[in-house]
N, C-alpha and C positions, 0 to 999 in steps of 0.2 A: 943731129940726133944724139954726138956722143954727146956734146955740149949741154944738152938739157940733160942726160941720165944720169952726169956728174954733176950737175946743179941739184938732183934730186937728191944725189947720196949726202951731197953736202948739206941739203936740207934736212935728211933724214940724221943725219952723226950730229947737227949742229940743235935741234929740236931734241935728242937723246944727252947732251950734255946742259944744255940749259935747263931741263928737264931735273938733273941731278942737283946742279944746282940751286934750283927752288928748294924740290925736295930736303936737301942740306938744308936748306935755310928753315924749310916749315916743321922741320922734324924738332927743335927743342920746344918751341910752339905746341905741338901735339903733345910732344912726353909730359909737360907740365900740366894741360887739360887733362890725360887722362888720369894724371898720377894724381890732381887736387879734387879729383871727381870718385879718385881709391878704385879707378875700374883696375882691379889687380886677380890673377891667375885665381883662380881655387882649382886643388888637386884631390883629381875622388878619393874618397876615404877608402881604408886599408881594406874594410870587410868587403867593399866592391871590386877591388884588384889593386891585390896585395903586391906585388911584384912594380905594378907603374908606381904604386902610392911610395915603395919603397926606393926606385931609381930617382923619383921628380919631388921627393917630399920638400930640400932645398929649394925648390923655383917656387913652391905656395906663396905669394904675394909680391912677385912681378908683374907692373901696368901688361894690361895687354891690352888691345886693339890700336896696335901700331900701325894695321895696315891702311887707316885712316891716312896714314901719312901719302902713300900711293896712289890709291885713289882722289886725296885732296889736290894732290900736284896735275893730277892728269885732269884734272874738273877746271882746275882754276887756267892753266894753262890755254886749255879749248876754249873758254866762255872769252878771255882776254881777248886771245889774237882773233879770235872768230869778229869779237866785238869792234879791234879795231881796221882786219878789212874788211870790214862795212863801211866805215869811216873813209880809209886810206889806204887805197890796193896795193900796189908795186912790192912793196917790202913786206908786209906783214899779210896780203892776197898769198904770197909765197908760201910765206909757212905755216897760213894757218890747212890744218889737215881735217875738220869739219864736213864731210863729204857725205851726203844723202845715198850714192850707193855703195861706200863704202867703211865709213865707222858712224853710221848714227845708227846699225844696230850691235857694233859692240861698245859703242858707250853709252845705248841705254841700259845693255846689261851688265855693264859693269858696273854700273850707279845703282841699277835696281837692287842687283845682289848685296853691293856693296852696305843696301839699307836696310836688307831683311839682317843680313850680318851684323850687321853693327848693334837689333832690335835683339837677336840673339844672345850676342856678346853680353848686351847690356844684362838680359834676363839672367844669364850665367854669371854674373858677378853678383847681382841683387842674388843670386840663389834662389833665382824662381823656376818655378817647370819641373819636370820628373827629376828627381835625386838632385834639385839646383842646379840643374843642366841645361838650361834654358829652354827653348823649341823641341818638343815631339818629333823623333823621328820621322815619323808619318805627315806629319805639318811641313816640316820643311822640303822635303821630299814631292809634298803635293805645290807647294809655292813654284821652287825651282823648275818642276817640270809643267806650269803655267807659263812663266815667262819663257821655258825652252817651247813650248808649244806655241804661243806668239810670233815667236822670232822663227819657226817651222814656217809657219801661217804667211808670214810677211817675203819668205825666201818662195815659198811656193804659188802663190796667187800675184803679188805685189811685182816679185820679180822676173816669174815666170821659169823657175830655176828648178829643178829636178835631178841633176845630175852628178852623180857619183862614182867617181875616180877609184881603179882598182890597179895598182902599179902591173904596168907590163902586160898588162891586159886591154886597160881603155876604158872610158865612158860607159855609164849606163845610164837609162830615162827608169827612175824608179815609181814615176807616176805617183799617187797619193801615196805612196811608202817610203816614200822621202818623209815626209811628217813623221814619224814615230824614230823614222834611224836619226832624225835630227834633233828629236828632243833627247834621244839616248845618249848620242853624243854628248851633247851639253851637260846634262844632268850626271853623267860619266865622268866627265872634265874636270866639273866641279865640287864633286865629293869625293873625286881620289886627290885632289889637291887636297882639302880640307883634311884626307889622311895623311898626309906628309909632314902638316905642320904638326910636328911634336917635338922636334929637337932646335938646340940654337942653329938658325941659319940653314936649315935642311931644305923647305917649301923654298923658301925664298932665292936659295940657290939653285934648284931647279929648276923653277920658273925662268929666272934669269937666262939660262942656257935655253929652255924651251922656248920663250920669246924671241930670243937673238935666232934660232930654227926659222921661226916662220918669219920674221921679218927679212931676212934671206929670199925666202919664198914670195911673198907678197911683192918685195922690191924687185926680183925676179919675171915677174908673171905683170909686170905693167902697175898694180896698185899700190900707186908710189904715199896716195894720203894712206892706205892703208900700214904699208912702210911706216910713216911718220909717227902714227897714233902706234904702234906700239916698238916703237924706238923711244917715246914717250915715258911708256910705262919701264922700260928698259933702264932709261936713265934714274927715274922715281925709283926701281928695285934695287939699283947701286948705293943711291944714298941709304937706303933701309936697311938694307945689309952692314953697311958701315956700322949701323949700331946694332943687331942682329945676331951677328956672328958670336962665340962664344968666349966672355958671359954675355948671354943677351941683355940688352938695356930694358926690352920689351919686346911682346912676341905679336905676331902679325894678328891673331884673332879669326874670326869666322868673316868678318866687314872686308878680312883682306886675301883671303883661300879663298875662300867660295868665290868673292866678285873675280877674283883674278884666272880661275880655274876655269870658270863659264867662257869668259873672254875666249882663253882658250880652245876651246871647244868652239866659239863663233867664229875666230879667225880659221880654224882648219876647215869649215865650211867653208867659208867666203874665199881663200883658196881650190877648196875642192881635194884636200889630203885630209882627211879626217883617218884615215887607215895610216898615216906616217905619222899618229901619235905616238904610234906602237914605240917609233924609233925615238919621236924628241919627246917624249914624256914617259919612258921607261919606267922610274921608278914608282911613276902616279898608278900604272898599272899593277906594279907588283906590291904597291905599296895596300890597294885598294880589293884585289886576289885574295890576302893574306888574312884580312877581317873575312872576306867571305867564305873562305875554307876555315878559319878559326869556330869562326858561329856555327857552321853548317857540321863540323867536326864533333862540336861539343852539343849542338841538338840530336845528331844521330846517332854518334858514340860514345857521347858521355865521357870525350876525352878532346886535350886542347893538341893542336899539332905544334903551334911556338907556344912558347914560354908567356909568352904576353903578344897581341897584335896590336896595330901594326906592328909589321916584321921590323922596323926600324928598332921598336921597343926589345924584339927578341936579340938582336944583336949584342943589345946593352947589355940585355939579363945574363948574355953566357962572355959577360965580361970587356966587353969594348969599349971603351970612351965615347962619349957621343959624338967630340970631334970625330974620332976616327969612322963613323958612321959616317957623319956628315961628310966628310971630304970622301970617300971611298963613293958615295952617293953620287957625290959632284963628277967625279973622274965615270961614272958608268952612264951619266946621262950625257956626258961632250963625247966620249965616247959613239955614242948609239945614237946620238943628234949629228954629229958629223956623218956619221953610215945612213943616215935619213934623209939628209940632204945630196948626198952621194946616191941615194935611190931616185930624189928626186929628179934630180939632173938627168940623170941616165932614162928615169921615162917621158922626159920630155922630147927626149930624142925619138922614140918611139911612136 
């Protein structure tokens, strides 16, 4: 038994750095396409918010949808080794991590998302849609919580699965109300991610710590393909970061928040922690709080509570580097992702 759980980790670290590696590789491949294609930044104009227009006016016409690079790694990857143990088991049967009950429903949503994202993206650079913003709030909102209602659909009927984990307390059968708390989830997951990404290397870096959380967890609790598939993504978010980080080369895009944020949200189901987002994705919360007291602030009293939302923006406005954002970010979600896994642990004992 230890023999094979140390095969598995090995498989899981060994699939997380080959993973990086492509990534490394596919990533000047992508920068060239988007940058010969001109899919580059636009920053809303002043009259719409004047404070962002005045901190990000510099970054107007950096490629974005980087997160192409991520998801292309983690696509290309599966379809490969999937394709050659069919062929030839022993070695590549090993690592391939393609599993019907466990990541064929978060890589269809990460592909799904990953293409409304990408349709988005695109809309937002052609300058199409409300104020050249690509997709309708309301549109994208009704899509995302289609595919979260699917993947509800598919955990409740297909898998027969209803149950939701409350630390230190236990199990519950939430019967047909599992559907609506699991598309909340998801659709949760992945529009506070898609608030994060505003700064060089902000999203990216907390996902990174949020995914290393739950692959802890997964690898934990027995779902070692699950492990694998986002030790995957783990190693893809390294090389992305590399060029990321600040100045960024390119910024992740909606094709890479959004698909990666859902993921999110489907792995803490498929573990059963959807309440320990609180702790590995801290700032997706308070990142995502911050727009909703800002609007809700400014419709009822005619006044903003930050300077600019997200709170990441309000940081910058009363004078912080956005390094120092970023990395201050980064230190509060290894933080509060250690103390989540620390919670973990201790209710398994229970």
């Amino acid at each position: 038994m230890i023999n094979y759980v140390v095969l598995q980790a090995v498989r899981v670290l060994g699939l997380t750095m080959l993973s990086f590696l492509l990534a490394f590789g596919l990533t000047p491949l992508v920068f060239r396409f988007i940058s010969s294609l001109k899919f580059k930044k636009n920053i809303k104009p002043e009259k719409d918010a004047p404070i962002f227009h005045e901190l990000h006016k510099g970054k107007a016409g950096t490629p974005t949808m980087g997160g192409i690079v991520i998801w292309l790694t983690v696509l290309v990857l599966a379809v490969l080794i999937f394709f050659f143990s069919t062929i030839f088991d022993g070695f590549w049967g090993y690592l391939n991590f393609v599993n019907r009950a466990e990541t064929y429903l978060p890589l269809a949503a990460l592909f799904a998302a990953a293409i409304v994202g990408f349709i988005d993206d695109l809309m937002g650079v052609r300058k199409i849609g409300p104020r050249g913003g690509g997709l309708k709030m309301r549109h994208r909102l009704a899509i995302y919580s289609i595919f979260s209602l699917i993947g509800a659909l598919w955990f409740f009927y297909r898998l027969d699965w209803d149950l939701f984990n409350i630390p230190f307390v236990g199990n519950f059968h939430l019967g047909l109300w599992y559907v609506p708390v699991f598309v909340f989830i998801l659709v949760a997951s992945a529009f506070s991610a898609n608030e994060a990404d505003g700064l060089d290397g902000l999203a990216g870096g907390i996902m990174l710590f949020t995914f290393a959380a739950l692959t802890v967890v997964a690898f934990s609790l027995g779902r070692f393909h699950l492990a694998a598939f986002s030790g995957v993504i783990i190693g893809a978010l390294m090389a992305f970061l590399w060029f990321n980080i600040y100045p960024a080369k390119f910024f992740m895009g909606d094709t890479g928040s959004m698909s990666l944020g859902i993921t999110i949200g489907v792995i803490a189901m498929l573990t059963n922690t959807p309440l320990l987002l609180i702790f590995f994705a801290p700032i997706f919360i308070l990142e995502s709080s911050s727009v909703i007291i800002q609007v809700l602030s400014k419709k009822i009293r005619k006044k903003k509570v930050f300077l600019s939302a997200p709170i990441h923006h309000h940081f910058e406005a009363l004078g912080w580097h956005e390094t120092r954002v970023t990395m201050r970010f980064w230190i509060i979600t290894v933080i509060f992702a250690s103390l989540g896994l620390v919670v973990f642990f201790l209710n398994q004992m229970f």
